[in-house]
Backbone of each chain as nested JSON, in Angstrom:
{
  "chains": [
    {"id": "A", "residues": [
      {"number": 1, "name": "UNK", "atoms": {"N": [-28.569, 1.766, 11.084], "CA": [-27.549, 1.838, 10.036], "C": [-26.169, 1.817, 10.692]}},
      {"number": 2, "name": "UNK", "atoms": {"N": [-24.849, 0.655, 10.513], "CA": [-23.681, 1.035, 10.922], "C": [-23.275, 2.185, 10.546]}},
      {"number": 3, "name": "UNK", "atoms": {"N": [-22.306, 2.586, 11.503], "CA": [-21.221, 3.54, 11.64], "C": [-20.295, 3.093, 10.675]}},
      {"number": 4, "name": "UNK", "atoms": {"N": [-19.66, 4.15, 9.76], "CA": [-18.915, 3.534, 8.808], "C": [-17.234, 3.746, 9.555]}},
      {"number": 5, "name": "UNK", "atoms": {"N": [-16.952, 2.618, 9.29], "CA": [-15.805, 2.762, 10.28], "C": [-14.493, 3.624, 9.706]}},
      {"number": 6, "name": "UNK", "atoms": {"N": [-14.621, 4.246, 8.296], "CA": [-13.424, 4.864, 7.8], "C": [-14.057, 5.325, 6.695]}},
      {"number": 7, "name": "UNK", "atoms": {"N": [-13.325, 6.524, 6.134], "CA": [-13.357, 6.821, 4.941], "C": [-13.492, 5.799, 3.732]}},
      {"number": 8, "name": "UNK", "atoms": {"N": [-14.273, 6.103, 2.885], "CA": [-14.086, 5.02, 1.848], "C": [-12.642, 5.188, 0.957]}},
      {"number": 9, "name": "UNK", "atoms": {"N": [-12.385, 4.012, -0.184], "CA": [-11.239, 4.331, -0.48], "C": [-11.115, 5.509, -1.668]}},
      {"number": 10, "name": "UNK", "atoms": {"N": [-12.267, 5.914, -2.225], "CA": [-12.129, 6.927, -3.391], "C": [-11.8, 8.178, -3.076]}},
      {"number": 11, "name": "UNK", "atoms": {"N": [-12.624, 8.624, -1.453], "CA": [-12.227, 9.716, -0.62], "C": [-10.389, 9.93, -0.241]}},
      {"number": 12, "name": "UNK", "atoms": {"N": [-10.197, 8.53, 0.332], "CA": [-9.147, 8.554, 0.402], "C": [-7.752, 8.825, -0.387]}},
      {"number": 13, "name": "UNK", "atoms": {"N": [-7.95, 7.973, -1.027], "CA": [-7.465, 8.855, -2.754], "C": [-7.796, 10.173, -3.094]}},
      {"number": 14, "name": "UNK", "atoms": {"N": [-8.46, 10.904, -3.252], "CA": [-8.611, 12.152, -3.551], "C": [-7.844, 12.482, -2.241]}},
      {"number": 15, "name": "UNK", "atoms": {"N": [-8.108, 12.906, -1.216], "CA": [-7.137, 13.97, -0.154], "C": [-5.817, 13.48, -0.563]}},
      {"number": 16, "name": "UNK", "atoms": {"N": [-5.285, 12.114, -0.878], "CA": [-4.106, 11.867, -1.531], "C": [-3.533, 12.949, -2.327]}},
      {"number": 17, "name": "UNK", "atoms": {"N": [-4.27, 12.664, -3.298], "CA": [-4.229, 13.275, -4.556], "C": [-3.882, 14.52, -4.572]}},
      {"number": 18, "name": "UNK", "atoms": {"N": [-4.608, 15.423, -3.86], "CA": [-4.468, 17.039, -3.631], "C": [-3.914, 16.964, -2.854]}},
      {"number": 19, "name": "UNK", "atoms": {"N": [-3.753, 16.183, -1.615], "CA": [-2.191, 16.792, -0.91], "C": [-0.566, 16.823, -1.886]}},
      {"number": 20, "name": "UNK", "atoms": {"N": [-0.566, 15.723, -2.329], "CA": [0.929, 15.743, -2.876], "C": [0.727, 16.619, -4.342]}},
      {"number": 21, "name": "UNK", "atoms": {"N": [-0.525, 16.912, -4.686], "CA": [-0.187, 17.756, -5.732], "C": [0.226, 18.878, -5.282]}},
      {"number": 22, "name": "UNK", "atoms": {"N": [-0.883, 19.744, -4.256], "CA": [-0.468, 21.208, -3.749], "C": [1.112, 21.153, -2.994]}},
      {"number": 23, "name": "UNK", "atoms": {"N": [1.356, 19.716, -2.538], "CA": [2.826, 19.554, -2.011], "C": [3.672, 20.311, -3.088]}},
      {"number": 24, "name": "UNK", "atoms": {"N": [3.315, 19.718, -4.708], "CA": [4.3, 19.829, -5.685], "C": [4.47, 21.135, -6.05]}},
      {"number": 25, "name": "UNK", "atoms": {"N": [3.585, 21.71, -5.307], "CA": [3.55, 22.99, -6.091], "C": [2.594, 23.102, -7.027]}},
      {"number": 26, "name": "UNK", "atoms": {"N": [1.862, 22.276, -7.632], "CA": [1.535, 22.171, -8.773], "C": [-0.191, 23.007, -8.61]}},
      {"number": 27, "name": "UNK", "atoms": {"N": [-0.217, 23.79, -9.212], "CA": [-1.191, 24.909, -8.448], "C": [-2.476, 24.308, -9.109]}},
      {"number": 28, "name": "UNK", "atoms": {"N": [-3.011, 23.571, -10.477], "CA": [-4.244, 23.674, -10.733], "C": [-4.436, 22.009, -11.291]}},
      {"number": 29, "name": "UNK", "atoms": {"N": [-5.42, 21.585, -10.804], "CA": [-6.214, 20.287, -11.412], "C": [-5.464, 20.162, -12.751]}},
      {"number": 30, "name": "UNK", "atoms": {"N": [-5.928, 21.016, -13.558], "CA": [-5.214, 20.952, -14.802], "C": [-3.937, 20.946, -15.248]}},
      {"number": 31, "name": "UNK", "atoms": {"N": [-3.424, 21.013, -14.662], "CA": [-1.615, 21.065, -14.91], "C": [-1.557, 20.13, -15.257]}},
      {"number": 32, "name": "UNK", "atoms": {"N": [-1.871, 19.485, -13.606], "CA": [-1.619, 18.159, -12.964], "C": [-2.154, 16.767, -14.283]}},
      {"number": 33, "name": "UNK", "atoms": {"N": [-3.387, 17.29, -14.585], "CA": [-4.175, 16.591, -15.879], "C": [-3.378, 16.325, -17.031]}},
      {"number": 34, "name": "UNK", "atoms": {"N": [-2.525, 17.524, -17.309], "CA": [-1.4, 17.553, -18.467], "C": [-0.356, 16.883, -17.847]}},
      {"number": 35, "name": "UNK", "atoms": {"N": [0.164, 16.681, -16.74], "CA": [1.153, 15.968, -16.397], "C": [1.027, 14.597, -16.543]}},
      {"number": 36, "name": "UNK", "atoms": {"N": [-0.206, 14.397, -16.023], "CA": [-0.442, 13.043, -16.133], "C": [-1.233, 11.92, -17.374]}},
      {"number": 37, "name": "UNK", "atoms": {"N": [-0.816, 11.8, -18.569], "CA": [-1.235, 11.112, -19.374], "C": [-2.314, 12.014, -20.303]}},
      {"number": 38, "name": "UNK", "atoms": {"N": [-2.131, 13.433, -19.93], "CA": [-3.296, 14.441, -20.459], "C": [-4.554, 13.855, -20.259]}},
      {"number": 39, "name": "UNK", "atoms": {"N": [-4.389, 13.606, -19.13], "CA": [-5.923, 13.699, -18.128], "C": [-6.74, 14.754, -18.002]}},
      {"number": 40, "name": "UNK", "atoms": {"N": [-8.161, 14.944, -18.271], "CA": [-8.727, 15.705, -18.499], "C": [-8.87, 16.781, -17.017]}},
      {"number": 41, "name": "UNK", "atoms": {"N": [-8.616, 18.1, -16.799], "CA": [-9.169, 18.566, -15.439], "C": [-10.561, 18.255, -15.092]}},
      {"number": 42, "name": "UNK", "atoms": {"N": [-11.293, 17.922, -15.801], "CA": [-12.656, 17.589, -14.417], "C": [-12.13, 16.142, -14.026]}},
      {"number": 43, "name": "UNK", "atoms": {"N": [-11.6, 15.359, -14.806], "CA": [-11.152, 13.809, -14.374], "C": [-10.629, 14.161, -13.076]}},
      {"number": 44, "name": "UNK", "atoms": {"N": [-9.783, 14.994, -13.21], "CA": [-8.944, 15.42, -11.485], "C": [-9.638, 15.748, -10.872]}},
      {"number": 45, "name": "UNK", "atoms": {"N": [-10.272, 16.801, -10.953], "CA": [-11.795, 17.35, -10.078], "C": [-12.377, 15.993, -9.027]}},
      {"number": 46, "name": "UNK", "atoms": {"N": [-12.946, 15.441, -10.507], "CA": [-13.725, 14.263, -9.969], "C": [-13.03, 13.424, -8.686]}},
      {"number": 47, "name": "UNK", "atoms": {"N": [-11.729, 12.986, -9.086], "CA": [-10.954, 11.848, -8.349], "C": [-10.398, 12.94, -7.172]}},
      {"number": 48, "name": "UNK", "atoms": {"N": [-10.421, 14.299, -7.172], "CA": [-9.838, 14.69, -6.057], "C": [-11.419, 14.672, -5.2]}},
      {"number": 49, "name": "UNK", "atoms": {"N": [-12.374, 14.854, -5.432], "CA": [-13.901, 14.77, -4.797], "C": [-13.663, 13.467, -4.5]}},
      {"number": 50, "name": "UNK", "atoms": {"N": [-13.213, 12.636, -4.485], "CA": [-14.094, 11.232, -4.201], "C": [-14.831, 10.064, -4.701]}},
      {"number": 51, "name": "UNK", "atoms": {"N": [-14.71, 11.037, -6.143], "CA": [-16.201, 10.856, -6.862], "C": [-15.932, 9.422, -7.881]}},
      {"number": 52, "name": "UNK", "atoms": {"N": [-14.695, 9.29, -7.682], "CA": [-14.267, 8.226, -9.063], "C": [-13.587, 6.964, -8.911]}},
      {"number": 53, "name": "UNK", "atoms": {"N": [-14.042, 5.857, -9.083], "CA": [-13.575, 4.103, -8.023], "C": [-12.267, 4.358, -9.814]}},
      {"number": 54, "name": "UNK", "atoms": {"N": [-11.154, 5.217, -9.278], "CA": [-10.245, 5.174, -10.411], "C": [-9.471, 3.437, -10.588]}},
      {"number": 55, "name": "UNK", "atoms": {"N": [-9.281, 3.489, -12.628], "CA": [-8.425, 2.342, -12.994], "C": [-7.317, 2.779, -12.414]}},
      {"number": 56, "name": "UNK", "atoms": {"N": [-6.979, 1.359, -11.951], "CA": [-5.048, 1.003, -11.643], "C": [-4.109, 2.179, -12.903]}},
      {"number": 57, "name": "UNK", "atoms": {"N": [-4.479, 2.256, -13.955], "CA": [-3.786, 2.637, -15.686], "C": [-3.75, 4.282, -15.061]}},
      {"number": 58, "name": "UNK", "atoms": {"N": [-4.713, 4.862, -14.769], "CA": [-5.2, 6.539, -14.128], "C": [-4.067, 6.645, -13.589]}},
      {"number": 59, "name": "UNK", "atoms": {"N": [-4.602, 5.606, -11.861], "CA": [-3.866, 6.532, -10.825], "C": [-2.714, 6.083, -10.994]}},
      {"number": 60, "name": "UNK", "atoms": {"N": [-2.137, 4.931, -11.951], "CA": [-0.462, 4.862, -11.927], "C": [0.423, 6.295, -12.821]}},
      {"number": 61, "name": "UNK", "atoms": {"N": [-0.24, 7.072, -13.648], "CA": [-0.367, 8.117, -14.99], "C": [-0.208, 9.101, -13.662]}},
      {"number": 62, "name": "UNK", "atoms": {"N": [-1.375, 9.385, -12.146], "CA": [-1.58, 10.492, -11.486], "C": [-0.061, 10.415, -10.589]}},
      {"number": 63, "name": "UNK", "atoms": {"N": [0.216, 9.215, -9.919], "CA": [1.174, 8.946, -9.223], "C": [2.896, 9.419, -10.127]}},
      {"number": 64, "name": "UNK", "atoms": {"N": [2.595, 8.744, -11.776], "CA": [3.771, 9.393, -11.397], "C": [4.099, 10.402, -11.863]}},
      {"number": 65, "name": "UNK", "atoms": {"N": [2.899, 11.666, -11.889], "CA": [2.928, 13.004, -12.166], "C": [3.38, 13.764, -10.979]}},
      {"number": 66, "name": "UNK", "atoms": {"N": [3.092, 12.825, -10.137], "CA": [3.342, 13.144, -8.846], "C": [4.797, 12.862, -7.61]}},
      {"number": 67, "name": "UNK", "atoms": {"N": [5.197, 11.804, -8.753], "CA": [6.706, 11.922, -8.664], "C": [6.84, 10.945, -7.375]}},
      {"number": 68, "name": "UNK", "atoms": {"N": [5.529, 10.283, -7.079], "CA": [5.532, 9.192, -5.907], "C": [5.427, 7.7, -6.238]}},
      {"number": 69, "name": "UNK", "atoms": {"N": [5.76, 6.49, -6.081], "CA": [5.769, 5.479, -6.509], "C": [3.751, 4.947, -5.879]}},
      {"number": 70, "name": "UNK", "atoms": {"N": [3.725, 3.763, -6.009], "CA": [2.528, 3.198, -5.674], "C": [2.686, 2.858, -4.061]}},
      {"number": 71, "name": "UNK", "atoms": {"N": [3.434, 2.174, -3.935], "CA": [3.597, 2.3, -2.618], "C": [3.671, 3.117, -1.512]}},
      {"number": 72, "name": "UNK", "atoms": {"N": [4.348, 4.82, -2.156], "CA": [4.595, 5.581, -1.387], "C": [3.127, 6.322, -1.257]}},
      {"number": 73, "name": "UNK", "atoms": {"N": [2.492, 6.648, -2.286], "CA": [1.094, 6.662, -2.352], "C": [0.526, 6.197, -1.543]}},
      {"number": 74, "name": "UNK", "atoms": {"N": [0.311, 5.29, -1.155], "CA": [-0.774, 4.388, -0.337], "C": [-0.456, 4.158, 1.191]}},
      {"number": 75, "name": "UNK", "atoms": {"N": [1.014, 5.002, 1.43], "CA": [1.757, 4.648, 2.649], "C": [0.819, 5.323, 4.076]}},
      {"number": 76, "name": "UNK", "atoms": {"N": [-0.197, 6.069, 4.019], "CA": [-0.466, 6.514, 4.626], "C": [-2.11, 6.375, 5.161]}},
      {"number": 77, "name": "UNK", "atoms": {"N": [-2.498, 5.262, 4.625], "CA": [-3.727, 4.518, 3.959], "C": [-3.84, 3.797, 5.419]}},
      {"number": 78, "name": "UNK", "atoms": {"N": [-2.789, 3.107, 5.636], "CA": [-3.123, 2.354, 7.232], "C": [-4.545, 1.735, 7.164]}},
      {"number": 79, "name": "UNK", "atoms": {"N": [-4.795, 1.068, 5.648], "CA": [-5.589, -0.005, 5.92], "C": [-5.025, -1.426, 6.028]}},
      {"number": 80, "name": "UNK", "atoms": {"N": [-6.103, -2.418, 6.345], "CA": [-5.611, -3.582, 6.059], "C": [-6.778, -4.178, 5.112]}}
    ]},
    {"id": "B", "residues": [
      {"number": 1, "name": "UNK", "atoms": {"N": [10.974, 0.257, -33.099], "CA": [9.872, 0.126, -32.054], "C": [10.799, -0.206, -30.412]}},
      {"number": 2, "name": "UNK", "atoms": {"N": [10.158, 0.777, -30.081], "CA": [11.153, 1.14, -28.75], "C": [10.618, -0.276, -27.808]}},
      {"number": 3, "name": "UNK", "atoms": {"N": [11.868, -0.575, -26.756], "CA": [11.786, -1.805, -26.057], "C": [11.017, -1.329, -24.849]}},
      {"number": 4, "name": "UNK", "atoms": {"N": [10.594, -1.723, -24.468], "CA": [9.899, -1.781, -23.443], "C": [10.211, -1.521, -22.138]}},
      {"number": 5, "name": "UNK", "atoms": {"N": [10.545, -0.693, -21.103], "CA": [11.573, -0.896, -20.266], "C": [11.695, -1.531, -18.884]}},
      {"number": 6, "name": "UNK", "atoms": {"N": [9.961, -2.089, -19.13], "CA": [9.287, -2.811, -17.722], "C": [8.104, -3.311, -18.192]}},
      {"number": 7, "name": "UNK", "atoms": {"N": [7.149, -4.052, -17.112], "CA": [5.702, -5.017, -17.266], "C": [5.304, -3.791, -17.022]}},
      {"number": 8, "name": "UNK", "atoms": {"N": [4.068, -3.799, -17.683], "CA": [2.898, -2.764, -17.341], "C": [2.474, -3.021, -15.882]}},
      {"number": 9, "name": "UNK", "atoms": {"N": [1.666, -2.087, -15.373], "CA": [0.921, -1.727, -14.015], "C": [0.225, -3.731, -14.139]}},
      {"number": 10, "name": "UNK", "atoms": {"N": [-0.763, -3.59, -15.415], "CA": [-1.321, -4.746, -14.648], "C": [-0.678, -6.139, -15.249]}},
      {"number": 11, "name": "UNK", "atoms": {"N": [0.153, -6.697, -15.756], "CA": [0.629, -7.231, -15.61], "C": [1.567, -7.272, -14.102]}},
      {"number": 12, "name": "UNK", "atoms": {"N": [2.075, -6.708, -13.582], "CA": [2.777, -6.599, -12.481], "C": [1.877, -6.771, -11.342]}},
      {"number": 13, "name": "UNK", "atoms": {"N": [0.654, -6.138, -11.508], "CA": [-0.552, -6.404, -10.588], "C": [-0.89, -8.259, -10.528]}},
      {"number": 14, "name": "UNK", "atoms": {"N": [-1.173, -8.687, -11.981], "CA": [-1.4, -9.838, -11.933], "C": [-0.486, -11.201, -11.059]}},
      {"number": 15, "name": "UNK", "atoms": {"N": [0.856, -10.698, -11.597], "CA": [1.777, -11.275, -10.695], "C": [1.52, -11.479, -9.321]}},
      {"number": 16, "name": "UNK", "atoms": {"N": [1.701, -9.761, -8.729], "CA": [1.642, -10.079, -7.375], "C": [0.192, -10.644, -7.065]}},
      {"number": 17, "name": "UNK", "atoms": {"N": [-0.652, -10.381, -7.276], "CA": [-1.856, -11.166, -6.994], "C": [-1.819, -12.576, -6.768]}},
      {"number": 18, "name": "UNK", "atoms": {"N": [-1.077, -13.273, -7.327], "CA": [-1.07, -15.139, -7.893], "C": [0.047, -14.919, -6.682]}},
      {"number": 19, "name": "UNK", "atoms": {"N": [1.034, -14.709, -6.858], "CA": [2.072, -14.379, -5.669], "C": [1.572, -14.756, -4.279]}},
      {"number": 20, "name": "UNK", "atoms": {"N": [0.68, -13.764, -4.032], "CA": [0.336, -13.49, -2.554], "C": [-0.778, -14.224, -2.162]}},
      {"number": 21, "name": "UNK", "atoms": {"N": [-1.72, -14.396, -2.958], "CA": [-2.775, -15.86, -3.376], "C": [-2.181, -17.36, -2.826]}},
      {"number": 22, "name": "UNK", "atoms": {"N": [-1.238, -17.423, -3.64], "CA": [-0.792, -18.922, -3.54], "C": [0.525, -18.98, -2.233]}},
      {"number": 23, "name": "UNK", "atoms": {"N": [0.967, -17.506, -1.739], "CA": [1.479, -17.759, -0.266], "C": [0.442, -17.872, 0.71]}},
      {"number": 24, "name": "UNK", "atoms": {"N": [-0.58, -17.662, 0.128], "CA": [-1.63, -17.561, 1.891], "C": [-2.506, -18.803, 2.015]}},
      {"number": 25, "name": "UNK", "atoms": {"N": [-1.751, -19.68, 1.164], "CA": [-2.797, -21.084, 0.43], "C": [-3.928, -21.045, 0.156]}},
      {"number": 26, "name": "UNK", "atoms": {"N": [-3.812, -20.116, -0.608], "CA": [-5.631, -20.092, -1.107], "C": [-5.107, -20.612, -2.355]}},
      {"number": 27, "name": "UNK", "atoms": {"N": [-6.33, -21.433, -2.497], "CA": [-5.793, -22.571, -3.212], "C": [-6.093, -22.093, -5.124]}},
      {"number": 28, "name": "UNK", "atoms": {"N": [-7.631, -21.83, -5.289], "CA": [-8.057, -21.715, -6.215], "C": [-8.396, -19.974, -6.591]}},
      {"number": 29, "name": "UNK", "atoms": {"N": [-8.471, -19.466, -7.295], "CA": [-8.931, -18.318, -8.194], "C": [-10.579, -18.093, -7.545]}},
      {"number": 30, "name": "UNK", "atoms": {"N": [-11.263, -18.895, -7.874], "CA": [-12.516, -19.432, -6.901], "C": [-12.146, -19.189, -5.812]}},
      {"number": 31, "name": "UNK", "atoms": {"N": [-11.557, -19.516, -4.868], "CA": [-11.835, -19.4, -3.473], "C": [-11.227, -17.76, -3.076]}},
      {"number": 32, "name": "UNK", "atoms": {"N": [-10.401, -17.238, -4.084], "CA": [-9.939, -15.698, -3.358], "C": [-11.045, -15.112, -3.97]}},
      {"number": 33, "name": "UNK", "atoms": {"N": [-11.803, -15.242, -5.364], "CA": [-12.231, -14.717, -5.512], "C": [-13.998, -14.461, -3.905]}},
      {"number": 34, "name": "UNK", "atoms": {"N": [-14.586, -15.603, -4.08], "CA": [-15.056, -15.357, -2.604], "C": [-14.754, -14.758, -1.602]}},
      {"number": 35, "name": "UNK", "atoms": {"N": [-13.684, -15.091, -1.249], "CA": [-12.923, -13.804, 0.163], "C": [-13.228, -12.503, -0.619]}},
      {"number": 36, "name": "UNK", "atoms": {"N": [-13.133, -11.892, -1.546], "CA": [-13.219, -10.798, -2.083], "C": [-14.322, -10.085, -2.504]}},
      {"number": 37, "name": "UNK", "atoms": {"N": [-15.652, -9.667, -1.449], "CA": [-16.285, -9.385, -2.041], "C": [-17.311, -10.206, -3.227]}},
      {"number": 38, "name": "UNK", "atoms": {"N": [-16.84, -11.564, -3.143], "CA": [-17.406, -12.029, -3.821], "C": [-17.718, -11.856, -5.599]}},
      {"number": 39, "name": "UNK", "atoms": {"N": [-15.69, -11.414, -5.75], "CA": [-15.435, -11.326, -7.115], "C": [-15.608, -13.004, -7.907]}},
      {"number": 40, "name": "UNK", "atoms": {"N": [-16.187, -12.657, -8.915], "CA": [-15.978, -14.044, -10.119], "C": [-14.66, -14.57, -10.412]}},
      {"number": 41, "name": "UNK", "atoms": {"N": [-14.556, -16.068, -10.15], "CA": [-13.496, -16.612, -10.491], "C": [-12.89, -15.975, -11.916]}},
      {"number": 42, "name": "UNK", "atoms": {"N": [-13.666, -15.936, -12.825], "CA": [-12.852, -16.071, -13.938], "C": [-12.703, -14.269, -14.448]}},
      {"number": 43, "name": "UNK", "atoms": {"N": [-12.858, -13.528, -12.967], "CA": [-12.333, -11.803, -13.075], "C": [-11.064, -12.017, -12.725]}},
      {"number": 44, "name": "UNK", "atoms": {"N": [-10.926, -12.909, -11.588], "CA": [-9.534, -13.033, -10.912], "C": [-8.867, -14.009, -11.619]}},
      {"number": 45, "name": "UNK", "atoms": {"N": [-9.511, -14.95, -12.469], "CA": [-8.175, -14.975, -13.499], "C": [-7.365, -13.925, -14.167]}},
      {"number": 46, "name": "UNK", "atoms": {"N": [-8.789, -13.203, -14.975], "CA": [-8.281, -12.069, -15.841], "C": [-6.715, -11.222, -15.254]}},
      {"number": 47, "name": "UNK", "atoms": {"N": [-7.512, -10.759, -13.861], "CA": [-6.468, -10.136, -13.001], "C": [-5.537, -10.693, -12.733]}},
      {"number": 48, "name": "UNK", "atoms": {"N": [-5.134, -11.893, -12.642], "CA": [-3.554, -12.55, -12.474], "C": [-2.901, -12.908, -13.674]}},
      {"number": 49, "name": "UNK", "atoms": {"N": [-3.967, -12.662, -15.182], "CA": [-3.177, -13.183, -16.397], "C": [-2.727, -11.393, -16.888]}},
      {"number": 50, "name": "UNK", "atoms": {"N": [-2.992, -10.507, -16.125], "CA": [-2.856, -9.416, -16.426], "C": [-3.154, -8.508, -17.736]}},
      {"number": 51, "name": "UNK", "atoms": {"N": [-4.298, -8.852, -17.42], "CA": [-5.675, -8.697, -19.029], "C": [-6.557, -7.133, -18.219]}},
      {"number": 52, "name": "UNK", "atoms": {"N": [-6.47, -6.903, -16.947], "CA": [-7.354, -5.967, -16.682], "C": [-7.14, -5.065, -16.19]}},
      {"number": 53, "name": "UNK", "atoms": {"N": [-7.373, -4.144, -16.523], "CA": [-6.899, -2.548, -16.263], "C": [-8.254, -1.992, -14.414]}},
      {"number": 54, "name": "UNK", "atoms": {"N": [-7.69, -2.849, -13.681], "CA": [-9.176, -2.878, -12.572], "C": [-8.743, -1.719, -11.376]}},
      {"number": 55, "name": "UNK", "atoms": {"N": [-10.493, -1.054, -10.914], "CA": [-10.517, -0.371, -10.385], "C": [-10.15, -0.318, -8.892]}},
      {"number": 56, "name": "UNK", "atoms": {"N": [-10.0, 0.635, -8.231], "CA": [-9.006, 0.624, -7.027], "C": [-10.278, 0.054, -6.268]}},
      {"number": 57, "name": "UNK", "atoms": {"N": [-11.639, 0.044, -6.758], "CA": [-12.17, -0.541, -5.608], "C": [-12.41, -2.281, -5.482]}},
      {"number": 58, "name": "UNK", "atoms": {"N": [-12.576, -2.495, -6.709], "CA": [-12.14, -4.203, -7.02], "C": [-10.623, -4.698, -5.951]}},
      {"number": 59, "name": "UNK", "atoms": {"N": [-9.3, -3.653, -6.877], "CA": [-8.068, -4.269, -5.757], "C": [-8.391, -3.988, -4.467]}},
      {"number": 60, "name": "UNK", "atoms": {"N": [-8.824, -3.273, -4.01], "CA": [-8.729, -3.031, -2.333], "C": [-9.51, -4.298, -1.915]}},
      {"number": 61, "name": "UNK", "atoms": {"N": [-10.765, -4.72, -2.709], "CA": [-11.569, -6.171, -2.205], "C": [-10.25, -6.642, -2.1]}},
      {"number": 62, "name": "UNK", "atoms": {"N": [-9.343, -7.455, -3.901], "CA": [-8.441, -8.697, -3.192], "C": [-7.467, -8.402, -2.341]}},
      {"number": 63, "name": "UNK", "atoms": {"N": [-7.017, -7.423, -2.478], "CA": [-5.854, -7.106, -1.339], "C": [-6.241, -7.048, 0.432]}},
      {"number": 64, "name": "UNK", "atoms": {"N": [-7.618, -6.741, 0.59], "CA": [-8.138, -7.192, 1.645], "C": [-8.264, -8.877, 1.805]}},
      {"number": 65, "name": "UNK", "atoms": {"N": [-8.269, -9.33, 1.116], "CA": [-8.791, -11.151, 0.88], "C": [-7.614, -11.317, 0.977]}},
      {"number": 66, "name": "UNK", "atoms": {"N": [-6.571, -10.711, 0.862], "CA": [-5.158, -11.244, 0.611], "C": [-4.556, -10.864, 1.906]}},
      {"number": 67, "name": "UNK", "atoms": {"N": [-5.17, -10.006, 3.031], "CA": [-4.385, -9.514, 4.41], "C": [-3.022, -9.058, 4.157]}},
      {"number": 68, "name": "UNK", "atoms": {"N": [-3.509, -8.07, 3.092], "CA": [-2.318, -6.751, 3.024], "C": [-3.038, -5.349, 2.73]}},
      {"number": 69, "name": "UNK", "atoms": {"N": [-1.898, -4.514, 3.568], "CA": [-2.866, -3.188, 2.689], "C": [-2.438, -2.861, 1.474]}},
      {"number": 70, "name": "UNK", "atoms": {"N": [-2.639, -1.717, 0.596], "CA": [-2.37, -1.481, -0.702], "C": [-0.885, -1.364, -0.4]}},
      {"number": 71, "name": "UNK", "atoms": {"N": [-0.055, -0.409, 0.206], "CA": [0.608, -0.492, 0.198], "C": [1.616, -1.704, 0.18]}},
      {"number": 72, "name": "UNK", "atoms": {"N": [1.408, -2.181, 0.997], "CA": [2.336, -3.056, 0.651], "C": [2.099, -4.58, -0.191]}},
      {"number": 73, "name": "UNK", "atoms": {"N": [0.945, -4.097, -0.918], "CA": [0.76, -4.906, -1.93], "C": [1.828, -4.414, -3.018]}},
      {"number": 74, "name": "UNK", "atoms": {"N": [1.757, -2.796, -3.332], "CA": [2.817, -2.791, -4.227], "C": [4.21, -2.356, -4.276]}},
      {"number": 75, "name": "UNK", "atoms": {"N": [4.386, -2.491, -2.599], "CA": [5.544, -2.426, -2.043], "C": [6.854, -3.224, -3.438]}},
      {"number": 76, "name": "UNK", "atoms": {"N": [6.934, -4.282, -3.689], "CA": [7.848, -4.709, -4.659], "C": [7.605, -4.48, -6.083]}},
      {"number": 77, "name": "UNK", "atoms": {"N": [6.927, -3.233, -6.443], "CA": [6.797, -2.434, -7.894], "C": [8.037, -2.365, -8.412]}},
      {"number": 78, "name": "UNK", "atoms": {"N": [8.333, -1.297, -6.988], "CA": [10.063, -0.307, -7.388], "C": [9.623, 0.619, -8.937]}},
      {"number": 79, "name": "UNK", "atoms": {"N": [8.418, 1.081, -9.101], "CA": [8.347, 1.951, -9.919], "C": [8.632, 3.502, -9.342]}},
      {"number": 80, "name": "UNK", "atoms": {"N": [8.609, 4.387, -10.328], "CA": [8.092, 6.206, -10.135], "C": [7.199, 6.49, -10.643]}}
    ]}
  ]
}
């Protein structure tokens, strides 16, 4: 079986996700859920696990709850 | 009925897609769609007529087919 050479991208997104939220201060899944398009807290749950290949429509709603553009989001992704 | 004050996420997605498609001479919808995971031509229409609300794991295929990372796929958003 290969070695997977990186995180997948849903993982990646989630540590996203919960870093710049706990950055914001923003203390619970759910806030964050109400901030963003009244996203449900397990939806956050889920996408901060990994667990969710999120729509473009979501994470643009999570991003800018988060007060980060798309680009700045992804700046740290260092994929190609 | 309030104006609008920008293109939606995927309309703007669709753009840059056809954008960065037709700088790398890929010629047809068909042929990126192949580089990609082996998306259906007529998904990657959808996605450049900006009809689809698609998941981050679909874009990461074309944006890989396209030899950019996310980021700077939506490097020219200029959203928050």
């Amino acid at each position: 079986m290969p070695k997977q050479s990186s995180k997948d991208i849903k993982s990646l997104i989630g540590e996203r996700v919960r870093e710049l939220r706990e950055a914001r201060g923003i203390a619970s899944q759910e806030k964050l859920g109400e901030l963003a398009s009244d996203l449900h807290r397990t939806f956050i749950g889920r996408v901060e696990r990994g667990e969710t290949n999120i729509s473009i429509e979501n994470l643009e709603a999570i991003t800018k709850a988060l007060g980060v553009s798309l680009a700045e989001f992804f700046k740290p992704f260092n994929q190609k």
